[in-house]
N, C-alpha and C positions, 0 to 999 in steps of 0.2 A: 459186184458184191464185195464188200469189205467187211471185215472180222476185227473186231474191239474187245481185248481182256484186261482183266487189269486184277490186282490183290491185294488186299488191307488186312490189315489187324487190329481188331478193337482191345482195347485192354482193360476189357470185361468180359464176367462169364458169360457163356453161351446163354443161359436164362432169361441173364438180363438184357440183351441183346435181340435177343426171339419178341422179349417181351415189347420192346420198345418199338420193334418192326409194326407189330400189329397198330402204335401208338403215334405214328409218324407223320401223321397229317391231320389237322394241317398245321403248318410249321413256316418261321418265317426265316428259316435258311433256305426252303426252296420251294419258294409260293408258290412254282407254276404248275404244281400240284393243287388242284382247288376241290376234288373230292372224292372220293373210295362210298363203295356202296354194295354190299356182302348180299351175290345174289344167289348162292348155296353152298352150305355147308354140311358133312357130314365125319364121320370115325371110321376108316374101313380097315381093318385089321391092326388099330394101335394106332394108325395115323391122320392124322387131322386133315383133310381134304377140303381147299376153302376157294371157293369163284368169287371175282368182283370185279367189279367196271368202274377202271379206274380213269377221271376226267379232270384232262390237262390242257396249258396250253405252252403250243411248241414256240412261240416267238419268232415265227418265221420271218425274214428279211421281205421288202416290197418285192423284189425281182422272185422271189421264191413262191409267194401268195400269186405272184402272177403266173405262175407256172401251175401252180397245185390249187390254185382258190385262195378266197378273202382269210383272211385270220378268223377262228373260233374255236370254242371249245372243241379238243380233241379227245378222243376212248379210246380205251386200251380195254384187254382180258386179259386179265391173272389170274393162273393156278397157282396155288402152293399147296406143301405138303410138309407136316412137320413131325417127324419120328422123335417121341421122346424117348424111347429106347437105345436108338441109335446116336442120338441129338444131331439130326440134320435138319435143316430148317430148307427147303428149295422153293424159288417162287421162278415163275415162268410168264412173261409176259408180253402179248403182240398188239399192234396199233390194228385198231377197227377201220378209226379214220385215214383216208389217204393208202387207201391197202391196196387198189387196183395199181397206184403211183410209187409208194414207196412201202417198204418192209420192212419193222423191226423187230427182231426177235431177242427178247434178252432173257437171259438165265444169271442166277443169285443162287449163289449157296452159303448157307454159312452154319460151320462146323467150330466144333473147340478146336483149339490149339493143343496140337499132340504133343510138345514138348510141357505147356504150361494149359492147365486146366482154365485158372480164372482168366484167361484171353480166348478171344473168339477170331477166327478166321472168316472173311467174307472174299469171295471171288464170283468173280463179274466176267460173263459175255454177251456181246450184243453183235447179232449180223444184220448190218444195214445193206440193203438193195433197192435201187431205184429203178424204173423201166419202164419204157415209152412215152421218155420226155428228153428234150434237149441237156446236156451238160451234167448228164447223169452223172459219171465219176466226180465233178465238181459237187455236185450237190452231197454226194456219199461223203464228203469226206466233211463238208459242210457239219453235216449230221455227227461225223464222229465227233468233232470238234465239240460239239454240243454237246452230245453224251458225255466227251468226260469232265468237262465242267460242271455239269449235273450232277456229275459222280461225284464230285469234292464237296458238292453242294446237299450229296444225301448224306452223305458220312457228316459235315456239319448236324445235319438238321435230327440224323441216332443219336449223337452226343449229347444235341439241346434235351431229347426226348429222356435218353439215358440219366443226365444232370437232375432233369424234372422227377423223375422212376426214385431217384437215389434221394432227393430231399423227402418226397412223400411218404418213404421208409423211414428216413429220422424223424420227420416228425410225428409221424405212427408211433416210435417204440420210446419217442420223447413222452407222448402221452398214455402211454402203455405205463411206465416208467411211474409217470405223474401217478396216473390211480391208482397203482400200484400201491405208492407211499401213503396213497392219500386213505385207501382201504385199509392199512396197516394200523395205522396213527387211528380212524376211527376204530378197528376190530380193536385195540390196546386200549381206548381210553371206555369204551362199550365192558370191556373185559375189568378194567378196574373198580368202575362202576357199581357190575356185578358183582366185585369180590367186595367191593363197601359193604354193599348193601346187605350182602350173603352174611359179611362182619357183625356188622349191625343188628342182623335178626338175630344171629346165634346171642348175642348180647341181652338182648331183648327176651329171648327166648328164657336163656339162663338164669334173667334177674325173674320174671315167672316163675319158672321153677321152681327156684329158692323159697319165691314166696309161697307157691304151693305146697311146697316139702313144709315150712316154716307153722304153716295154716294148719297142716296136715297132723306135722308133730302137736302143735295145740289140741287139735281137738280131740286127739288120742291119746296128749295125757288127763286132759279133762272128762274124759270118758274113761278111763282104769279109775281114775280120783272116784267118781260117783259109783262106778262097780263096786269098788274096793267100801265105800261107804254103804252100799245097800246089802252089801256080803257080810260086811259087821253087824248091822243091825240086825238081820236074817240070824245072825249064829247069837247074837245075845237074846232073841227073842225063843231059839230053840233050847237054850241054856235054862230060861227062863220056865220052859213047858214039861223041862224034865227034873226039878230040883222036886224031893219029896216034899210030900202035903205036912203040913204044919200042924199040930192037934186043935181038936177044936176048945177052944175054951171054956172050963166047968160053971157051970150055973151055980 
């Protein structure tokens, strides 16, 4: 049995790091990853609880496939677990294939950076064991040698995934941005519009008015003019019914 640790620092936050984990395959820094397949999941007390059967392939040397079988696709199971409370992110995962022959058990954690928030801490162990086959220490160490060239080759392939995370954010808040101005310029020139038009009627409105007022005052002095003209005549006609009778004239 041989024991393989190792530790990195990404120099991103934890978030975005979580995020990109989930985002990681497939990826052409480390192909021999060909595919992830989420066989449950659930929340149990805050934390994210997630299975999946992950299928790769190990590149075994001929002297190696002839000890363990032909080359093909390999399986793995992975737990993780992810407290967003805590911000721990743990994955846990052992080879299906080749398990009566060889054993690997790796663990992943990756935590913030206690001195600096926006860096992420990821730490790596893997216990490889091999048993009941010839040149077993040879082959363990075979294996580690593998693992951590993989290991430089996952830390690539979060970057590419991280790189990829971080454009798809600028051009989100590029086009966030865009409609923004572009809602702006339309709400302003919709708003000036309105305030023509608003111009406009009161304009309209007023010369109306006027003429209504104008219409108005006409027909109101034209209507005093005929009062005032039938009130004259009314009082010369009453003038008229009270002046005394005249005598009659002598035969």
């Amino acid at each position: 049995m041989k024991i393989w640790t190792s530790e990195h620092v990404f120099s991103h936050p934890w978030e975005t790091v979580t995020q990109a984990v989930w985002r990681k395959y497939p990826n052409p820094h480390n192909p021999a990853v060909v595919g992830t397949d989420v066989i449950e999941r659930h929340v149990e007390n805050g934390v994210l609880h997630t299975h999946r059967l992950i299928s790769s392939r190990w590149g075994l040397p001929s002297w190696a496939q002839t000890i363990l079988g032909a080359e093909r696709i390999c399986y793995g199971y992975e737990h993780s677990e992810v407290n967003p409370l805590e911000k721990t992110m743990t994955m846990r995962t052992r080879n299906l294939t080749f398990s009566n022959t060889v054993s690997l058990d790796e663990r992943l954690v990756y935590s913030p950076d206690p001195s600096n928030n926006e860096k992420t801490i990821l730490r790596q162990e893997t216990i490889v064991t091999v048993m009941g086959v010839p040149l077993n220490s040879y082959m363990e160490n075979y294996l580690l040698n593998s693992i951590t060239k993989n290991s430089f080759k996952g830390r690539d392939a979060l970057e590419f995934v991280i790189s990829k995370i971080n454009r798809e954010v600028e051009e989100l808040m590029s086009t966030y941005k865009r409609s923004t101005t572009e809602l702006l310029t339309h709400t302003k020139k919709s708003f000036e519009e309105i305030t023509e038009t608003a111009m406009r009627s009161v304009d309209d409105i007023s010369v109306v008015a006027k003429k209504s007022v104008d219409g108005f005052s006409d027909v109101a002095k034209k209507s005093i003019d005929d009062i005032s003209c039938v009130a004259k005549k009314g009082i010369d006609e009453i003038h008229n019914l009270t002046k005394p009778n005249e005598p009659m004239p002598r035969i």
